[in-house]
N, C-alpha and C positions, 0 to 999 in steps of 0.2 A: 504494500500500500504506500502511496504515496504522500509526500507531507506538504503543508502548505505554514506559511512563516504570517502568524498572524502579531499583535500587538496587545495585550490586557493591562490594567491598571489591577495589583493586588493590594490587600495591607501587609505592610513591611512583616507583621509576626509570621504572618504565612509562607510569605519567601523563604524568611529565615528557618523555620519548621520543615517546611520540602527544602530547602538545601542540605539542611543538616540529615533528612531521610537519606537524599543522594549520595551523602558523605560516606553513611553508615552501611549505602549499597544495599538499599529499598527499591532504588533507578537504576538506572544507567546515564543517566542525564535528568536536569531539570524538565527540560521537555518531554521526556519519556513521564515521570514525576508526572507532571500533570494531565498527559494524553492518559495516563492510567486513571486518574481520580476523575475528568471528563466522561471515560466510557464508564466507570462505576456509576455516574450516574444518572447516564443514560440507559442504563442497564436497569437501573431502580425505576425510574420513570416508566420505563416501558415494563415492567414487571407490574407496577402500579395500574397503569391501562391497562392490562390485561385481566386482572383482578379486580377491577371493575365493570369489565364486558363480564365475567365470570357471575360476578355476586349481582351486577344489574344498578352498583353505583359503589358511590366511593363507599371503602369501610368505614364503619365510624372512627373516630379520630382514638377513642378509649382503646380499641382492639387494635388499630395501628401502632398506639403508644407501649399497653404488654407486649407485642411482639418487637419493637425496639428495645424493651426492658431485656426481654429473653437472651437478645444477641450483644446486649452489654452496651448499647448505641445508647446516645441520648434521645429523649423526647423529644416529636418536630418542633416544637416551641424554643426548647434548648438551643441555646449555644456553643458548640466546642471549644474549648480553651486551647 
Protein backbone atom coordinates (compact mmCIF):
# COMPACT_ATOMS: atom_id res chain seq x y z
CA UNK A 1 0.00 0.00 0.00
CA UNK A 2 0.92 3.17 -0.61
CA UNK A 3 1.56 6.33 1.43
CA UNK A 4 0.44 9.72 1.04
CA UNK A 5 2.48 12.75 3.22
CA UNK A 6 -0.20 14.59 4.90
CA UNK A 7 0.08 17.49 7.74
CA UNK A 8 -1.89 17.30 11.47
CA UNK A 9 -1.65 19.70 14.34
CA UNK A 10 -1.33 17.28 17.79
CA UNK A 11 -0.90 18.26 21.50
CA UNK A 12 2.67 18.25 22.36
CA UNK A 13 1.95 15.33 25.30
CA UNK A 14 0.89 13.01 22.41
CA UNK A 15 3.83 13.44 20.25
CA UNK A 16 5.91 13.10 23.13
CA UNK A 17 3.91 9.78 24.34
CA UNK A 18 4.15 8.11 20.56
CA UNK A 19 7.66 9.16 20.35
CA UNK A 20 8.62 7.73 23.39
CA UNK A 21 6.31 4.27 22.06
CA UNK A 22 8.67 4.51 18.90
CA UNK A 23 11.74 4.61 21.15
CA UNK A 24 10.73 1.67 23.08
CA UNK A 25 9.97 -0.14 19.60
CA UNK A 26 5.99 -0.17 19.65
CA UNK A 27 6.62 1.45 15.70
CA UNK A 28 8.97 1.49 13.40
CA UNK A 29 8.47 5.15 12.99
CA UNK A 30 6.25 7.85 14.09
CA UNK A 31 4.30 7.50 11.01
CA UNK A 32 3.83 3.94 11.38
CA UNK A 33 2.81 5.10 15.21
CA UNK A 34 0.19 6.62 14.03
CA UNK A 35 -1.15 4.91 10.64
CA UNK A 36 -1.50 2.12 13.47
CA UNK A 37 -3.69 4.15 16.03
CA UNK A 38 -5.70 5.60 12.62
CA UNK A 39 -6.66 2.06 11.49
CA UNK A 40 -7.50 1.10 15.34
CA UNK A 41 -9.90 3.34 14.99
CA UNK A 42 -11.40 2.93 12.14
CA UNK A 43 -11.51 -0.42 12.83
CA UNK A 44 -13.70 0.44 16.12
CA UNK A 45 -15.83 2.73 14.03
CA UNK A 46 -16.75 0.21 11.64
CA UNK A 47 -17.19 -2.51 14.24
CA UNK A 48 -19.57 0.01 15.98
CA UNK A 49 -21.77 0.37 12.51
CA UNK A 50 -21.86 -2.84 12.22
CA UNK A 51 -23.33 -3.58 15.76
CA UNK A 52 -25.63 -1.27 15.11
CA UNK A 53 -27.12 -2.76 11.76
CA UNK A 54 -26.85 -5.84 14.12
CA UNK A 55 -28.90 -4.61 17.26
CA UNK A 56 -31.01 -2.02 14.95
CA UNK A 57 -29.35 1.17 16.63
CA UNK A 58 -26.76 2.34 18.67
CA UNK A 59 -26.10 0.20 22.05
CA UNK A 60 -26.96 2.14 24.83
CA UNK A 61 -24.05 4.01 26.08
CA UNK A 62 -24.23 1.87 29.94
CA UNK A 63 -23.57 -1.42 27.92
CA UNK A 64 -20.98 0.24 25.75
CA UNK A 65 -19.36 1.74 28.97
CA UNK A 66 -19.09 -2.24 30.99
CA UNK A 67 -17.69 -3.58 27.96
CA UNK A 68 -14.98 -0.77 27.90
CA UNK A 69 -14.61 -1.53 31.64
CA UNK A 70 -14.05 -5.31 30.62
CA UNK A 71 -11.15 -4.52 28.37
CA UNK A 72 -9.54 -2.07 30.94
CA UNK A 73 -10.24 1.14 28.34
CA UNK A 74 -11.68 4.08 29.63
CA UNK A 75 -15.33 5.38 29.54
CA UNK A 76 -16.23 7.29 26.06
CA UNK A 77 -16.77 10.28 28.33
CA UNK A 78 -13.19 9.76 29.80
CA UNK A 79 -10.05 11.14 28.80
CA UNK A 80 -6.68 9.21 28.44
CA UNK A 81 -3.95 10.67 30.31
Amino acid sequence: MGSERITVTLPPELVANARTAVRSGAAASLSAFVADALRGQLERTQALVELERVLGGRPPREALDAVRRDLGLPSAGQQVA
